[in-house]
C-alpha positions in Angstrom: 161.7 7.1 94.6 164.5 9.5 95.5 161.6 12.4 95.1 159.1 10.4 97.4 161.8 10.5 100.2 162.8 13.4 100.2 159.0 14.8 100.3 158.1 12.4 103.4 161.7 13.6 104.8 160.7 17.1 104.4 157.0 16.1 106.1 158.7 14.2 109.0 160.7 17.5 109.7 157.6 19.7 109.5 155.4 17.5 112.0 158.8 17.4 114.6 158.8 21.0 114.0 155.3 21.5 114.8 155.3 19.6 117.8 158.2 21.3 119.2 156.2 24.5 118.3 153.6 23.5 119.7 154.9 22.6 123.5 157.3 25.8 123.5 154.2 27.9 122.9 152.3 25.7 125.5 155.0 25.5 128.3 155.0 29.2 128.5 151.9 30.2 128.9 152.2 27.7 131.5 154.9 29.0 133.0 154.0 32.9 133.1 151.1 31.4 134.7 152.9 29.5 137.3 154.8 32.9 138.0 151.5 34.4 139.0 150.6 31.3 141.3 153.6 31.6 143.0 153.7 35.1 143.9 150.0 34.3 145.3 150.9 31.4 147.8 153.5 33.8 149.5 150.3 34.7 151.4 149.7 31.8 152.9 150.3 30.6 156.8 153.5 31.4 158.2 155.3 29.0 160.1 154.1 25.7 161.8 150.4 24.7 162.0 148.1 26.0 165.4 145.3 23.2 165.3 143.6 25.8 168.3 141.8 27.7 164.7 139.8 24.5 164.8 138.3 24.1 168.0 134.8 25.2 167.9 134.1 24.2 163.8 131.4 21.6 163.5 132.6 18.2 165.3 133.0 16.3 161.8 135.1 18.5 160.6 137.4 19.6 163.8 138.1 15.5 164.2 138.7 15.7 160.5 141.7 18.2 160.6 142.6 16.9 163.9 142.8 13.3 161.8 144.6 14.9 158.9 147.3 17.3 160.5 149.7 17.4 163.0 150.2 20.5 165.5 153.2 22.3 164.6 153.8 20.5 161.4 155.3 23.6 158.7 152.4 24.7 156.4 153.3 24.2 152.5 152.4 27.5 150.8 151.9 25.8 147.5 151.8 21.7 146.0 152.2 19.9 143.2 150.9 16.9 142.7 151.5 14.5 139.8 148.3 12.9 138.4 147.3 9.5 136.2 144.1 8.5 135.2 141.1 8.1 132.6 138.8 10.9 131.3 135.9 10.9 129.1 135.3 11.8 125.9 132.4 11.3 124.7 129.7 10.2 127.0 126.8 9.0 124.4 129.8 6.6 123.0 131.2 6.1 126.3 134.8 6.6 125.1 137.4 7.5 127.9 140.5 8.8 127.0 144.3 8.0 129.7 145.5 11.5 130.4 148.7 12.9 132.9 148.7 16.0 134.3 150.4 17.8 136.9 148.3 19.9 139.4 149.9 23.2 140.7 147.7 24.1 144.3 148.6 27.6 145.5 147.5 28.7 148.9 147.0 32.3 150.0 144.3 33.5 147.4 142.7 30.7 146.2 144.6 29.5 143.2 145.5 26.3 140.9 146.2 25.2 137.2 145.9 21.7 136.1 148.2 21.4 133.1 146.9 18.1 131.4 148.2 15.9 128.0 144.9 13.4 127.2 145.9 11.1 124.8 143.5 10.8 122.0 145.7 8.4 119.7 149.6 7.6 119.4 151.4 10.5 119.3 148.2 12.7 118.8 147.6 14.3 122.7 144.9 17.0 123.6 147.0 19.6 125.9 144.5 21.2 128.4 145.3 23.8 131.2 142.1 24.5 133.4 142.5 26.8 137.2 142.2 29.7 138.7 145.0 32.6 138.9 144.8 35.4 140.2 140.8 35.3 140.8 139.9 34.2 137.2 139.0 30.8 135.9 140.1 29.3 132.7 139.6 26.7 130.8 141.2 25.8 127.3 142.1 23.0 125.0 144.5 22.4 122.0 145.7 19.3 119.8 149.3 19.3 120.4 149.1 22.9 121.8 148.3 24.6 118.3 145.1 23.7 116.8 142.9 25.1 120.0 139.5 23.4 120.2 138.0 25.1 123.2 138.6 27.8 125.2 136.5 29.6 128.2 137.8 32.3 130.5 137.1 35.2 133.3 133.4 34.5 132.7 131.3 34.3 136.1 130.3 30.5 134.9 134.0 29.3 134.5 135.2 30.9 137.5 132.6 29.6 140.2 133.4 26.3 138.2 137.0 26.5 139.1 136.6 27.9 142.6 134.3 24.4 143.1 137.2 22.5 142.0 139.8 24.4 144.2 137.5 23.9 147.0 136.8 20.0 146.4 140.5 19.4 145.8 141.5 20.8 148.7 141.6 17.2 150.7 144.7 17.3 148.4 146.2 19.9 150.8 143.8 20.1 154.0 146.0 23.3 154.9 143.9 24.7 152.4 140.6 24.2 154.0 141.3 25.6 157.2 139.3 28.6 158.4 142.9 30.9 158.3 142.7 30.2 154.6 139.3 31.9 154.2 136.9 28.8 154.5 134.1 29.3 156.5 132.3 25.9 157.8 128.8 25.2 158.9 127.5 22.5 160.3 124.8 20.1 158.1 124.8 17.3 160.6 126.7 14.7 162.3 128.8 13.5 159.6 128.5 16.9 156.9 129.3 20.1 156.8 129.1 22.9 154.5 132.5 24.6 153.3 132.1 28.5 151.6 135.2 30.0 150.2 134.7 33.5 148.5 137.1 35.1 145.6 136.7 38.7 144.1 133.0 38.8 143.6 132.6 34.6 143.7 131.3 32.9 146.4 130.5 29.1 146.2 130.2 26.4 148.8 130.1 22.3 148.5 128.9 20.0 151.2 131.8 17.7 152.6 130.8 13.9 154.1 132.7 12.5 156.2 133.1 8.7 156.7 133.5 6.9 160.5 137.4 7.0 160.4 136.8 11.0 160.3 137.7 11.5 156.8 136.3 13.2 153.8 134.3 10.2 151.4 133.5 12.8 149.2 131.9 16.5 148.3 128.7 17.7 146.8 126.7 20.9 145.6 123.4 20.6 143.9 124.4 23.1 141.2 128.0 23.7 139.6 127.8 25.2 136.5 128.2 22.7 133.4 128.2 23.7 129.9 125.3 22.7 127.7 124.4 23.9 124.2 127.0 26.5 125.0 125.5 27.4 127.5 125.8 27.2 131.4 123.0 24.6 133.7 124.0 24.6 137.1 124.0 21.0 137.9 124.3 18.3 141.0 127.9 17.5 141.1 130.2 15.8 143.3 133.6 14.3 144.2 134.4 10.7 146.2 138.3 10.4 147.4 139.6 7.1 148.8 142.8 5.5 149.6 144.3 8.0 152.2 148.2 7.8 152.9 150.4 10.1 154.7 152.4 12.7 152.5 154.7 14.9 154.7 152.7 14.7 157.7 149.2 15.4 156.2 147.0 12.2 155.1 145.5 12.8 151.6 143.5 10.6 149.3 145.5 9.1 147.0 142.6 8.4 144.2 139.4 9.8 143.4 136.5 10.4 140.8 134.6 13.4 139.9 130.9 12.5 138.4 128.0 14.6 137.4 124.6 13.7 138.8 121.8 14.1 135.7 118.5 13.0 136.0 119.1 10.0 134.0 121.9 8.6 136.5 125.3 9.4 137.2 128.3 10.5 135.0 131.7 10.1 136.0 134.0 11.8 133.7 137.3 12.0 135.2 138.5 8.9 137.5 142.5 9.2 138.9 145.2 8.7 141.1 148.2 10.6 142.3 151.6 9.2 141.3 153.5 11.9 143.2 153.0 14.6 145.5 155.3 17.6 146.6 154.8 20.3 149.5 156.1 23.6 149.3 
């Protein structure tokens, strides 16, 4: 018996090993890559907000920023916003999985990394960072940070990908969208408009709807690129935000959902809320 415990002690110190392997090695990639972000959003706007750079966008979306910001509020150069939610897994078996993540948004160039821990059993967590740093996207996954099971990056497909998300989450931070920021806005009709935001060589653009209150229900494009077969479709995808509240001056949404649109229906695959937000 003696022998038995002191072979299950030996295994108990070998997994606490591994796992605190596994998040040193994790935590600083993620932080050399937070290092880059931040040197990025010392571009963006300096001092207080000048809602003139909207007059004369589409009328949806001046009453939008006019709904959303305040004149001579500061302008955060970066955000960080804490994040709680469901994503799935599997969608023949339907099987969602909780996940947290915090969401680093730099302003400037373009720029954001989504560093996420989706639990797939207890104490067993899939660590994923997705974004976009300094004009590449990236996206990869590891059990416990070690054991990597996918992993994407600087190819054109991931990086339009990213620069859709960036684009989409920028109700997050509506200092973001503005036309000072390098989003250029065309009108669609009374209540759309189309947003185009270009990085390096990638240019993409998503159509934003806006409800009767004057904010964003939610964003589309007709083709984002989604893996298939390993491979790259581009797709009809888009994003609906809800339950605005006022966060330092700027009114974001405080939940959302993100959902594929196949030709067999609708897929929502990732369905959260922010728990905390922070302005820089």
């Amino acid at each position: 018996m003696e022998t038995v415990g002191a072979v299950l002690a030996s295994l108990l110190a070998l997994g606490a090993f591994l796992l605190l392997l596994g998040r040193w090695r994790w935590e600083g990639k993620v932080s050399r890559l937070l290092s880059s972000l931040s040197r990025e959003g010392e571009g963006s706007i300096q001092g207080g907000l000048h809602l003139s750079e909207v007059e004369g966008l589409p009328p949806p979306v001046e009453e939008y920023f006019r709904s959303v910001l305040r004149e001579g509020d500061p302008a955060p150069g970066q955000a960080i916003l804490r994040q709680e939610g469901r994503f799935l897994l599997n969608a023949e078996a339907e099987r969602w999985a909780s996940f947290r993540a915090t969401h680093h948004l730099s302003l400037g160039p373009p720029g954001f990394l989504w560093d996420a821990r989706i639990r797939m059993a207890p104490g067993l967590s899939v660590f994923v960072r997705d974004g976009l740093v300094e004009g590449a996207g990236f996206m990869v996954a590891s059990v416990l940070g070690l054991f990597p099971v996918a992993s994407a990056e600087g190819n054109p497909e991931i990086t339009t990908g990213a620069l859709h998300r960036y684009l989409a989450e920028g109700v997050w931070c509506p200092v973001s969208l503005l036309p000072s920021q390098g989003v250029r806005w065309e009108a669609v009709d009374d209540a759309a408009a189309l947003a185009t935001i270009s990085v390096g060589q990638a240019t993409v653009s998503l159509e934003f709807h806006f409800g009767a209150d004057g904010l964003v229900e939610r964003v589309y494009t007709p083709e984002r690129s989604r893996e298939v077969g390993g491979g790259f479709e581009g797709t009809p995808w888009q994003g609906r935000f809800w339950d605005y509240e006022e966060r330092d001056g700027m009114r974001i949404p405080m939940r959302g959902e993100v959902e594929w649109l196949l030709p067999t229906g609708s897929q929502p695959y990732w369905r959260g809320r922010l728990t905390e937000v922070v302005f820089r």
